[in-house]
TISEBA-646660 format. One record per residue: y, z, x negated of N, C-alpha, C in turn; residue in three letters. Coordinates in nm, 2 decimals, always signed. Example, Ala and Ser with C-alpha at 12.3 -4.5 7.8 and 13.67 -1.06 7.14 Angstrom:
<gugus>
gugu nv:-0.57&nw:+0.78&nu:-1.32&cav:-0.45&caw:+0.78&cau:-1.23&cv:-0.33&cw:+0.78&cu:-1.32&code:ALA
gugu nv:-0.22&nw:+0.71&nu:-1.28&cav:-0.11&caw:+0.71&cau:-1.37&cv:+0.00&cw:+0.79&cu:-1.29&code:SER
</gugus>
This chain:
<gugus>
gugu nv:+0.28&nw:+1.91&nu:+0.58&cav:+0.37&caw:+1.80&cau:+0.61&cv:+0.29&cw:+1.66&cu:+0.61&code:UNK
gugu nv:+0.34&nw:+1.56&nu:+0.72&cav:+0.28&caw:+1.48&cau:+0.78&cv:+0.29&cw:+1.38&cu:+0.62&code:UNK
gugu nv:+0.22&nw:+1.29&nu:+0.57&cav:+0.24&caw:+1.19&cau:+0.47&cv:+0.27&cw:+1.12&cu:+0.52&code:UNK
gugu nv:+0.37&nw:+0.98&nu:+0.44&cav:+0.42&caw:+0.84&cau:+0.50&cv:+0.34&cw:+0.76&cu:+0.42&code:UNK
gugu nv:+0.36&nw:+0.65&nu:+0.50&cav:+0.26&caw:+0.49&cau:+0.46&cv:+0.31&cw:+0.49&cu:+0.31&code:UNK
gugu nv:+0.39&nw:+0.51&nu:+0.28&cav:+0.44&caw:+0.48&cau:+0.15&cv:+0.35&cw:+0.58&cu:+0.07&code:UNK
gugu nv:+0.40&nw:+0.72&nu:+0.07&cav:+0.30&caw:+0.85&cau:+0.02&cv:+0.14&cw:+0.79&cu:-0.04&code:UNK
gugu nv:+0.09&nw:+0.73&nu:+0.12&cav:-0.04&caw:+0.73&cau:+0.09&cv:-0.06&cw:+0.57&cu:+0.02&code:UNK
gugu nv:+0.03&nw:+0.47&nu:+0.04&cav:-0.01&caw:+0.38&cau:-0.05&cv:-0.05&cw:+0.43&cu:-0.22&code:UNK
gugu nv:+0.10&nw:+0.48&nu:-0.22&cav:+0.12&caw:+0.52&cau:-0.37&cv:+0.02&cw:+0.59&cu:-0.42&code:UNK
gugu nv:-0.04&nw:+0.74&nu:-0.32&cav:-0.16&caw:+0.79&cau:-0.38&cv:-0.27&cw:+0.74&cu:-0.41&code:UNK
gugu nv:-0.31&nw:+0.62&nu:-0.32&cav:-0.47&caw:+0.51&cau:-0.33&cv:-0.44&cw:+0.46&cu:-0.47&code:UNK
gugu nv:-0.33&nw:+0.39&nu:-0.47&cav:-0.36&caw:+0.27&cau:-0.57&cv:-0.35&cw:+0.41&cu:-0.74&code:UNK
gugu nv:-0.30&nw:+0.48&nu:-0.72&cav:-0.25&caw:+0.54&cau:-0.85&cv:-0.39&cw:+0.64&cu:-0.87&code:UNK
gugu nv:-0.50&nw:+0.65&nu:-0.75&cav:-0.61&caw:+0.68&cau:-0.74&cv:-0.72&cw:+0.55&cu:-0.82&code:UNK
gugu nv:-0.71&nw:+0.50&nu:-0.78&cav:-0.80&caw:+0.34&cau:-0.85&cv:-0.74&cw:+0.34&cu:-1.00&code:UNK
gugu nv:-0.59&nw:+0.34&nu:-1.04&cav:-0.53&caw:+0.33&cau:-1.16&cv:-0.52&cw:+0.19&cu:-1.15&code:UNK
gugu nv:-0.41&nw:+0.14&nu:-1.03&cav:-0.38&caw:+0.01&cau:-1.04&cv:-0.22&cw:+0.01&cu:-1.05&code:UNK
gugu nv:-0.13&nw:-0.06&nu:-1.11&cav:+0.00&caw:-0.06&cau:-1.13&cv:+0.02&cw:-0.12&cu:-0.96&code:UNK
gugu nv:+0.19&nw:-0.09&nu:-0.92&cav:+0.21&caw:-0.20&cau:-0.84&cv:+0.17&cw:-0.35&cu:-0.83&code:UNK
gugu nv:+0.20&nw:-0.38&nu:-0.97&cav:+0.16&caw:-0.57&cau:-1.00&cv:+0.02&cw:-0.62&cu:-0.96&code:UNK
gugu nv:-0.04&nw:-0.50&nu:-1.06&cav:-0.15&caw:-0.54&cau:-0.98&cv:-0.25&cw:-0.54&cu:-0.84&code:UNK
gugu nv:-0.18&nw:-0.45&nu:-0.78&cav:-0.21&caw:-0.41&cau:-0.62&cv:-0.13&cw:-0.54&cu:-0.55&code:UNK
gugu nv:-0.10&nw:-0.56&nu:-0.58&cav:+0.00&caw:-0.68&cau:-0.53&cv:-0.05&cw:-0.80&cu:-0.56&code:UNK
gugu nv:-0.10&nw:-0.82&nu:-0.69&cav:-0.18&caw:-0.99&cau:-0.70&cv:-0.27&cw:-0.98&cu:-0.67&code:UNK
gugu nv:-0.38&nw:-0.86&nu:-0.65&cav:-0.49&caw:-0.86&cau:-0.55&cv:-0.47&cw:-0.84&cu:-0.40&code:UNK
gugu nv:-0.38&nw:-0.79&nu:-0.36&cav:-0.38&caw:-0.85&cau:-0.22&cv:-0.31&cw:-0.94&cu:-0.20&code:UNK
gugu nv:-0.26&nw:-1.05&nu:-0.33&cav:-0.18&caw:-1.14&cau:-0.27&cv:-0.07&cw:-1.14&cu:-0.18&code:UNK
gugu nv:+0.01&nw:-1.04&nu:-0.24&cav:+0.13&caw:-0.99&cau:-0.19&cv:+0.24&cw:-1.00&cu:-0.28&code:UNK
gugu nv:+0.39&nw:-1.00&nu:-0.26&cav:+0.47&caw:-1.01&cau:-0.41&cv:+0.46&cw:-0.85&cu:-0.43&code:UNK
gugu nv:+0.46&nw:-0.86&nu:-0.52&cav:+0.52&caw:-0.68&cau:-0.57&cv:+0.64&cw:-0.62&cu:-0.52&code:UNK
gugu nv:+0.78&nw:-0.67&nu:-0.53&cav:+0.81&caw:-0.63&cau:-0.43&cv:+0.80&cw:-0.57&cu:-0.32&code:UNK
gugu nv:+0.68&nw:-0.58&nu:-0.22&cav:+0.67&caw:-0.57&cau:-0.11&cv:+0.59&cw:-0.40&cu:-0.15&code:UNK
gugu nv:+0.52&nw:-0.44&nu:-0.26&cav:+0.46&caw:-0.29&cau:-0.27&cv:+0.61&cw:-0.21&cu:-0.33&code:UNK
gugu nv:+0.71&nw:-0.22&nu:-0.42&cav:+0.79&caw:-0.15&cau:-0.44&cv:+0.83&cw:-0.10&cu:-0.30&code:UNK
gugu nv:+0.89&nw:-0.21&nu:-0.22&cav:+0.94&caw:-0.17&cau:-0.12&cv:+0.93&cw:-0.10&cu:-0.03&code:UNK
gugu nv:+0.76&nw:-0.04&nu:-0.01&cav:+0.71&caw:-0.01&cau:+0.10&cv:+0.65&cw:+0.15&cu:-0.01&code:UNK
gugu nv:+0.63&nw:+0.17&nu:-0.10&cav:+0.66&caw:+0.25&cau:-0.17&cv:+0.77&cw:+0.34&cu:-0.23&code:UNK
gugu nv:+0.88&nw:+0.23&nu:-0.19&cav:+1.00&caw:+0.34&cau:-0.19&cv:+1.08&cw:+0.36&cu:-0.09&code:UNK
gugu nv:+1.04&nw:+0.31&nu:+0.06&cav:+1.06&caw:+0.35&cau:+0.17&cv:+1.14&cw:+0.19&cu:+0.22&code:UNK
gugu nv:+1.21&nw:+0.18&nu:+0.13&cav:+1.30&caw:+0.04&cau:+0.17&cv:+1.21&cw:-0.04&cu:+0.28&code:UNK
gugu nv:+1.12&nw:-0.03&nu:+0.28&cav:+1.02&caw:-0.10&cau:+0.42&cv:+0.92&cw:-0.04&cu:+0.46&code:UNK
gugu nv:+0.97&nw:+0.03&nu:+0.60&cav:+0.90&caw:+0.10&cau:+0.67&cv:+0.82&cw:+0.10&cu:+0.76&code:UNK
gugu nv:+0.83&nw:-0.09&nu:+0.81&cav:+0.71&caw:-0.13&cau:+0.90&cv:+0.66&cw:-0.26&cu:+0.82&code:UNK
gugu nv:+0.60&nw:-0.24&nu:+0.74&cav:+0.53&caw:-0.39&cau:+0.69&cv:+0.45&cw:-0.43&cu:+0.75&code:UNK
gugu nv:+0.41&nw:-0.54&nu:+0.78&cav:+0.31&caw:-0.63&cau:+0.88&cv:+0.18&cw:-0.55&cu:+0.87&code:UNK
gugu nv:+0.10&nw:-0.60&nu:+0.99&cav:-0.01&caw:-0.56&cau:+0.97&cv:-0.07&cw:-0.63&cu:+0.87&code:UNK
gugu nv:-0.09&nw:-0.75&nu:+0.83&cav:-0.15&caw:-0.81&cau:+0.74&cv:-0.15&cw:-0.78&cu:+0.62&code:UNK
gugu nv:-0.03&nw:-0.70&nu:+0.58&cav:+0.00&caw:-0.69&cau:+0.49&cv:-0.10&cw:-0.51&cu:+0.45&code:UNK
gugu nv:-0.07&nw:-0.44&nu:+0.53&cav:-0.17&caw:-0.32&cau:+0.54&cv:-0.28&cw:-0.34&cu:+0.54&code:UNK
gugu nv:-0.37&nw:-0.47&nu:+0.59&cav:-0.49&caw:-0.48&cau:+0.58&cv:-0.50&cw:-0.53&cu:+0.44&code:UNK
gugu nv:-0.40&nw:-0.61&nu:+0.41&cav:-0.48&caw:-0.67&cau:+0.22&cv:-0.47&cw:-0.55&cu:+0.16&code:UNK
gugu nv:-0.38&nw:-0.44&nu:+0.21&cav:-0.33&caw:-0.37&cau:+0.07&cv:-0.46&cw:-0.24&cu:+0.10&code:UNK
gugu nv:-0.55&nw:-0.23&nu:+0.23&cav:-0.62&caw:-0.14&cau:+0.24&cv:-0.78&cw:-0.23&cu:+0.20&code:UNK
gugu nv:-0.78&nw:-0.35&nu:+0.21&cav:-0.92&caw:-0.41&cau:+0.18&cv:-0.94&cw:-0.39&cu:-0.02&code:UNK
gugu nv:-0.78&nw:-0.40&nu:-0.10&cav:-0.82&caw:-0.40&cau:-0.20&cv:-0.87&cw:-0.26&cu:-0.29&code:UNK
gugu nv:-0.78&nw:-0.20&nu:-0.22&cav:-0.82&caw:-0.01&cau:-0.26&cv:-0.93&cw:+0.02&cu:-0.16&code:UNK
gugu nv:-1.00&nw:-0.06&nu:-0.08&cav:-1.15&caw:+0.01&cau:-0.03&cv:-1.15&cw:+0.10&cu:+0.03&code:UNK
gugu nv:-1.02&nw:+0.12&nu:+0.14&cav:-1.01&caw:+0.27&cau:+0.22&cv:-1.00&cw:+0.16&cu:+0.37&code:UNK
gugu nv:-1.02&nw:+0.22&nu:+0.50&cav:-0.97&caw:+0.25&cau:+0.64&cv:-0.80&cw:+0.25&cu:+0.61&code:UNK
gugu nv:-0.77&nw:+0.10&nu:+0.74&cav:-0.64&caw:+0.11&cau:+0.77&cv:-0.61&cw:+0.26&cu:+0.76&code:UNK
gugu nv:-0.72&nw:+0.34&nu:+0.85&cav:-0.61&caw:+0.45&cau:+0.95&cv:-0.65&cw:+0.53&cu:+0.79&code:UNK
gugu nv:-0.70&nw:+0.55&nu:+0.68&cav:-0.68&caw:+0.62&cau:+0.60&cv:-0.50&cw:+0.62&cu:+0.57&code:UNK
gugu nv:-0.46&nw:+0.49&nu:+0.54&cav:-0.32&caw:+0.43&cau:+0.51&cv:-0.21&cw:+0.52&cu:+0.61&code:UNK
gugu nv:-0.28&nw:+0.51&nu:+0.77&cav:-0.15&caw:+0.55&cau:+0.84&cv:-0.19&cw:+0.69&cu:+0.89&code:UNK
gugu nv:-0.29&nw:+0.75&nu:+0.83&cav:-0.25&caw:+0.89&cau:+0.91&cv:-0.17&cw:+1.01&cu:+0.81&code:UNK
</gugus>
């Protein structure tokens, strides 16, 4: 089964052992956005927003989207 952006967010950061808050104040993002995009409520979040949240967990965008 194919994973979703959400899936693989939640597996990185819960891989590092970062809460949402914190994946969020290091990409400088509200939390929110990581709830949201972690519980599907937001299915296309910006690119910019996929690049902070993949520069802080140290993986490839396309790790995030494939």
């Amino acid at each position: 089964m194919k994973k979703s952006l959400a899936d693989n967010i939640s597996k990185f950061r819960n891989d590092k052992n970062l809460s949402q808050n914190e994946l969020a104040n290091l990409a400088k993002i509200p939390q929110s956005t990581v709830s949201d995009i972690e519980s599907g409520k937001r299915k296309n979040p910006g690119i910019n927003t996929i690049i902070a949240i993949a520069k802080v967990l140290n993986i490839k965008i396309s790790d995030l989207l494939e």
